[in-house]
C-alpha positions as CSV (number, residue, x, y, z in Angstrom):
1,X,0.0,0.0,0.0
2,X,3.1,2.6,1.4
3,X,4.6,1.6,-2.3
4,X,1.3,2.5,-4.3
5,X,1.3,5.5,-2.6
6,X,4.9,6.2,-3.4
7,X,4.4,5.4,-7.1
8,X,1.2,7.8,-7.1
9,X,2.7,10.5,-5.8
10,X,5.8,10.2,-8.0
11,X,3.2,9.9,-11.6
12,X,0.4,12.8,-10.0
13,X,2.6,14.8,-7.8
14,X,-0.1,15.3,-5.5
15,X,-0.9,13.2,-2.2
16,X,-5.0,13.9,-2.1
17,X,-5.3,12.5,-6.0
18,X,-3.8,9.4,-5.1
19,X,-5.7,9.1,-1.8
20,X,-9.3,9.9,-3.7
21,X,-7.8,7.4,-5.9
22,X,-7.4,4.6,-3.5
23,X,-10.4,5.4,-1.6
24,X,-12.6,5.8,-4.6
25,X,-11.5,2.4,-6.1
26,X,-12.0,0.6,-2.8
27,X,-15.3,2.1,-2.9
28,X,-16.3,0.6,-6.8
29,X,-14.6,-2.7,-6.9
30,X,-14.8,-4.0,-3.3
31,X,-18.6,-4.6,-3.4
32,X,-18.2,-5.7,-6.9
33,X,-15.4,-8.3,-5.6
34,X,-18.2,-9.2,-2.7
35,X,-20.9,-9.4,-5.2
36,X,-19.1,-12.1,-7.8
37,X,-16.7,-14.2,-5.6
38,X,-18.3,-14.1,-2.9
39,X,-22.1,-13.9,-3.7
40,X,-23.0,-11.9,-0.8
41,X,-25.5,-9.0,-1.0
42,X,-25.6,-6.5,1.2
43,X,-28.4,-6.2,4.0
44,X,-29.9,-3.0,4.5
45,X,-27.8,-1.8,7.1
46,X,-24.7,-2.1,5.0
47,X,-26.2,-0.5,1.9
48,X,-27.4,2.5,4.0
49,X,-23.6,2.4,5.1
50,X,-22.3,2.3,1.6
51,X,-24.7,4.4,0.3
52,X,-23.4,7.2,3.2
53,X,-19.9,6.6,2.6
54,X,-20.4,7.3,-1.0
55,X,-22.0,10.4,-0.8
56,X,-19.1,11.5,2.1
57,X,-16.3,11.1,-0.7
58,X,-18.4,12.3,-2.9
59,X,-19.2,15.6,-1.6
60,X,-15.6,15.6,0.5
61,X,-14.1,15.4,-3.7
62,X,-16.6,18.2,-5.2
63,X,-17.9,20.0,-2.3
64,X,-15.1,23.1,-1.8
């Protein structure tokens, strides 16, 4: 993880791309990954969850 980040900040030069990077891809493909390997959907407490975490990066990325 310390090494993606390295690598990140090297290509973009700025820390907070990389971070809404990482956060915003652990946000797409883990339930994706939970969804096919797994075959687990998510109850209704975890999809309020997710959909509340989604709108925090959201509006913590476009929200100045």
């Amino acid at each position: 993880l310390v090494v993606g980040y390295m690598l990140g900040l090297k290509h973009f030069q700025n820390v907070w791309i990389v971070t809404a990077i990482s956060l915003g891809s652990i946000l797409v493909i883990e339930p994706i990954l939970n969804l096919t390997y797994m075959g687990q959907t998510p109850t209704l407490g975890a999809g309020i969850g997710f959909a509340l975490g989604a709108a925090g990066i959201l509006s913590a990325l476009f929200i100045k």
